[in-house]
C-alpha positions in Angstrom: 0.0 0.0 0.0 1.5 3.2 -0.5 0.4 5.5 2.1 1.2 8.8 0.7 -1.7 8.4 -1.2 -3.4 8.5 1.9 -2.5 11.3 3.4 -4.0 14.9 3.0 -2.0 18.0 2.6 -3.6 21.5 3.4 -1.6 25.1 2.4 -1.0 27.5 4.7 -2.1 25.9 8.0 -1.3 26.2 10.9 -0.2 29.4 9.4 1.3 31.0 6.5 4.3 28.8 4.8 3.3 25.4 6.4 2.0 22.5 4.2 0.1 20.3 6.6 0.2 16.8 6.2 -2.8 15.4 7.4 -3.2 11.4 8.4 -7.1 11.5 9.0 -8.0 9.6 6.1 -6.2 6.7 6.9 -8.3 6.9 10.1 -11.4 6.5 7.7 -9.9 3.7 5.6 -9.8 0.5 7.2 -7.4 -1.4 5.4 -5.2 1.9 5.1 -5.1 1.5 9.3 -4.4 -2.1 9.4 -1.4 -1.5 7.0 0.0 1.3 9.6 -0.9 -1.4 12.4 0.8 -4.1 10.6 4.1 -2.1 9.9 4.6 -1.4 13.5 4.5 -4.9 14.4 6.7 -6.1 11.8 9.3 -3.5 13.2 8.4 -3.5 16.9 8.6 -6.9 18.7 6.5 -7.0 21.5 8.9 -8.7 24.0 10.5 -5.1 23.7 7.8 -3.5 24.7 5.6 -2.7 28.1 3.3 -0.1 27.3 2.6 2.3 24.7 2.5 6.0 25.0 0.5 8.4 23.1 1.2 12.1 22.6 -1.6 14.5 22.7 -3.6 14.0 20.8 -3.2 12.7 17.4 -1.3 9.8 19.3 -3.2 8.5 21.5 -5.1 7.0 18.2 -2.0 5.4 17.0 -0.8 4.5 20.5 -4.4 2.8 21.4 -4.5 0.6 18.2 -1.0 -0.7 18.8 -1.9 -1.5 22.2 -4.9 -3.6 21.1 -2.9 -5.3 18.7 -0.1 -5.7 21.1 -2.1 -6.7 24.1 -0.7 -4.2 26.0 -1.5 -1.0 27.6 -2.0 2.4 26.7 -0.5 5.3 28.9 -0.8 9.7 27.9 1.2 12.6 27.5 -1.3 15.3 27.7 -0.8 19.0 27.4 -0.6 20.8 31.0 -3.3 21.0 33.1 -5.5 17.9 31.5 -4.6 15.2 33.5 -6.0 14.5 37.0 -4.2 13.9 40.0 -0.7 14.5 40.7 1.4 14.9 37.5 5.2 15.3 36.4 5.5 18.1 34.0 8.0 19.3 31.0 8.7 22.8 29.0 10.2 22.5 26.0 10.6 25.0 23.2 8.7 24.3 19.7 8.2 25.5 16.7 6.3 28.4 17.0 7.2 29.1 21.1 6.8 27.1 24.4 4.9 24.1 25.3 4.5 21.9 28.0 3.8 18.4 28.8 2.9 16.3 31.4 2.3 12.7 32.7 1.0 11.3 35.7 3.4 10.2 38.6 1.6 6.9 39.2 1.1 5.6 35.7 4.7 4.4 34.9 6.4 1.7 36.8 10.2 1.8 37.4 12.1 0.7 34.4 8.7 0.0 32.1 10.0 -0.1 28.5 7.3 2.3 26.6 7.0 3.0 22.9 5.8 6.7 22.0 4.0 7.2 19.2 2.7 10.3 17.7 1.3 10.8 14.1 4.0 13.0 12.9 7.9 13.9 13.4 8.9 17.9 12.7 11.7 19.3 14.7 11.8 16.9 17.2 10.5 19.1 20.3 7.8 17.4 21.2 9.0 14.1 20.8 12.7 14.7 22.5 10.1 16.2 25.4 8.5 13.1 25.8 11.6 10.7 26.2 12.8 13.1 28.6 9.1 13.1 30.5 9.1 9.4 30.5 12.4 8.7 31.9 12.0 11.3 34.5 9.4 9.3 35.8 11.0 6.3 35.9 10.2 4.5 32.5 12.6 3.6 29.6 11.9 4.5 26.0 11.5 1.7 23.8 11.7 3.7 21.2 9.4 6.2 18.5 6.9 5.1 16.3 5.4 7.9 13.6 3.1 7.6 10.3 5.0 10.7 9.1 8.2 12.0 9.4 9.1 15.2 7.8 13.0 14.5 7.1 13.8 18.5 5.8 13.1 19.4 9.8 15.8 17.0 10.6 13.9 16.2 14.3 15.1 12.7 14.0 18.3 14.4 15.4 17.3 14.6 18.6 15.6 11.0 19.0 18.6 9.4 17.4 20.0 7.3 20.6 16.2 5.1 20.3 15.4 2.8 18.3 12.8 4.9 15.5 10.2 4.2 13.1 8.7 6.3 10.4 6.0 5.1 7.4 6.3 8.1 5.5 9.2 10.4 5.1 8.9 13.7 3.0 
């Protein structure tokens, strides 16, 4: 399947001079998803794995269907102020500014091996954030999994030392 033939591009969003790619209709396509869902587990073996981590918000869709498929569980790195209960937080500079992340103290175990998955790569920020977040709560990165990487922004450079896997580079 090639899956850049699922994926939407949209001009000028989130502002002026970005190109947006957009993995929403592979959401809609069933056999489109099964192919992103069957990649990962040809790459990813699951001895390697304890629990899968999704990155507001985009991937938590991509972190939840591996984690079916992997009989595992599904953990979240939320934006702050959206999780209950007592939380670790992150800042981290993006694109555009500051962010922040956070993850709850109680929700990874000491040493827990955790894939992060997000829907896209860019600069890195985000990502390079949530490695950082997950260790500092105890847990070990089992690596990155991504639909899209966009290769120009070079935000694999940050990730580098994990073990990383992109469907689509551009």
């Amino acid at each position: 399947m090639k899956l850049e033939d699922k994926i939407a591009e949209y001009p000028n969003f989130p502002k002026k001079g970005i190109l947006f790619r957009d993995f929403s209709p592979i959401l809609k396509d069933p056999q489109a998803l099964s192919y992103v869902i069957d990649e990962f587990t040809r790459y990813f073996h699951p001895k390697d794995i304890d629990v899968f981590a999704g990155i507001e918000s985009r991937g938590f869709l991509l972190a939840c269907a591996l984690a079916i498929r992997y009989n595992k569980g599904m953990i979240m790195i939320r934006k702050a102020g959206k999780l209950p209960g007592k939380t670790t937080k992150l800042s981290y500079t993006i694109e555009y500014g500051k962010d922040t992340i956070e993850i709850q103290n109680d929700i990874v175990e000491k040493n827990q091996r955790i894939l992060i998955c997000d829907d896209l790569l860019a600069t890195g920020g985000t990502a390079k954030a949530s490695a950082k977040l997950i260790e500092k709560v105890g847990g070990k990165v089992a690596g990155f999994a991504f639909i899209i990487e966009l290769t120009e922004l070079n935000g694999i450079k940050g990730i580098s030392k994990y073990n990383c896997k992109s469907l689509v580079k551009y």
